[in-house]
N, C-alpha and C positions, 0 to 999 in steps of 0.2 A: 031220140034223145030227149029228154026231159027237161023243161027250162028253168032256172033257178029263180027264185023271190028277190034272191041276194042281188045289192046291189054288185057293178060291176067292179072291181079295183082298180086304182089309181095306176096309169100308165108311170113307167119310170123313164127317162130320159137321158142322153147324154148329147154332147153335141150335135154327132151327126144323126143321131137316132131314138128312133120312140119304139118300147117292148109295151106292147098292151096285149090284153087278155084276147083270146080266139072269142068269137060266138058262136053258139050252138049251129048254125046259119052257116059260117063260115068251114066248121068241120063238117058239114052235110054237103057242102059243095067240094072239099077236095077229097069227100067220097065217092063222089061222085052222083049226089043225093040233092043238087042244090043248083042255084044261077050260082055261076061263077061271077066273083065282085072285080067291078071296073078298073079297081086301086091295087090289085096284084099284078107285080112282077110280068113280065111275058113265059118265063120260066119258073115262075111259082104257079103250084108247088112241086116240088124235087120230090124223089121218092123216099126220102125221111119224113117230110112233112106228112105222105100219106101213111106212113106208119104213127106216127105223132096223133094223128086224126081218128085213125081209128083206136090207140089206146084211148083217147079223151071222149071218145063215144063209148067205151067201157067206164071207163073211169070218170064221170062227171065232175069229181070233186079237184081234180087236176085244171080246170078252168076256172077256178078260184085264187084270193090275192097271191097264194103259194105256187102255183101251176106255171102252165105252160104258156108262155107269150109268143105274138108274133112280131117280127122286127120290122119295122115299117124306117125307112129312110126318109127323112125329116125333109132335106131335098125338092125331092118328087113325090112326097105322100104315098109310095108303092110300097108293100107287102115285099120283104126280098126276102126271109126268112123264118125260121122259127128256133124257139130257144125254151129252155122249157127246169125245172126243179119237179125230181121225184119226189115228191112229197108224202108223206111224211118223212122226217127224220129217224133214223136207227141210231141212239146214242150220240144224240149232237152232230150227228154225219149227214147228209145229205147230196145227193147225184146229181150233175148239173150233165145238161146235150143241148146240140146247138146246132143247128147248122144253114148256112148262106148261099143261094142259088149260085150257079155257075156267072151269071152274066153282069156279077156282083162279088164275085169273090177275091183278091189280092187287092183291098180297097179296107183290110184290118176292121170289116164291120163286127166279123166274128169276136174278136180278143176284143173290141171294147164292148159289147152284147155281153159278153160275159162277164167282163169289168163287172158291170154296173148291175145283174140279176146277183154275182157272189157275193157283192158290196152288200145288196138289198136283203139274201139269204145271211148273210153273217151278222146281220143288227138283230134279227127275231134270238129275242131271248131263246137262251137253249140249244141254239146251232152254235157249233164253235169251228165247224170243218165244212168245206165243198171241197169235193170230189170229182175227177172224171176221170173214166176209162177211156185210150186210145188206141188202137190200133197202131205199133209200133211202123208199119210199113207206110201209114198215114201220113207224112212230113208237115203237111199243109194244118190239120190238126195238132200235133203236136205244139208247133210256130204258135198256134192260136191261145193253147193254155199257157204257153211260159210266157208270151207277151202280155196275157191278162194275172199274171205274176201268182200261176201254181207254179211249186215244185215237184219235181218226181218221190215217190217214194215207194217202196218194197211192203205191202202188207201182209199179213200174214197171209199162210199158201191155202187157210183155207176161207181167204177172202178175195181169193182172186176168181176168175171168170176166163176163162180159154186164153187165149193169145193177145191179150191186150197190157199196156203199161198205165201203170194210172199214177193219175197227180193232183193234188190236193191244195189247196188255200185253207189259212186257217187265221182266224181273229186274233189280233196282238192283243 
């Protein structure tokens, strides 16, 4: 993967947590391509993050202020997750995914992670909607988007995707 000029962007923050950009460095190590770094998780990363990793070694431009973050717990300075915006937007829409290692999960890191990336997507001029698809059998997911205050809604049938429920936030 190729390294950018650009500077890196500004981590975003909430109490218990810091979303900052991956480095090129850190997707070549949960490629398996790298030193794995001292500050992840014992269970980071989950096997979404290695999918994560390798869309962001396709797509460089997703490690941009728009992109994909990793969630670091403020705490213990440990990597516990990743969280991430499809970026570009499609008509003010925009796809958010997320997700919180086992050894850290019923601790609501996920629904304020996403608080605060939908908060961060909703202020860029021109988004007016985040989005996410769930897997209705998912409960632990679902929990995640209605505490970070989506609601459900029914999109059209030819904007759905296989067997998932999706819920959306959208700017007052």
């Amino acid at each position: 993967m190729s390294s950018s000029a650009s500077p890196s962007p500004a981590p975003l923050t909430s109490e218990r947590l810091l979303l900052r950009p991956w480095t090129p460095a850190e997707v070549a190590a949960v490629l398996g391509e790298g030193v794995r770094p001292a500050r992840w998780a014992a269970d980071f990363p989950a096997e979404g993050d290695r999918v994560i990793a390798g869309l962001l070694d396709q797509q460089p431009a997703w490690l941009g202020e728009y992109g994909h973050r990793l969630i670091v717990e403020r705490a213990s300075g440990l990597v516990v997750g990743s969280i991430g915006l499809f970026w570009p937007p499609r008509d003010g829409v925009v796809e958010i995914g997320y997700g919180v290692v086992p050894s850290r999960r019923g601790r609501g890191y996920a629904a304020e992670a996403t608080r605060v990336l939908a908060g961060f997507a909703l202020a860029v001029p021109g988004v007016h909607t985040v989005v996410a698809d769930v897997e209705p059998s998912n409960s632990a997911s679902v929990r995640v988007v209605e505490k970070a205050g989506f609601e459900r809604f029914e999109p059209a049938a030819a904007d759905t995707e296989g067997n998932v429920v999706r819920f959306r936030l959208t700017s007052r």
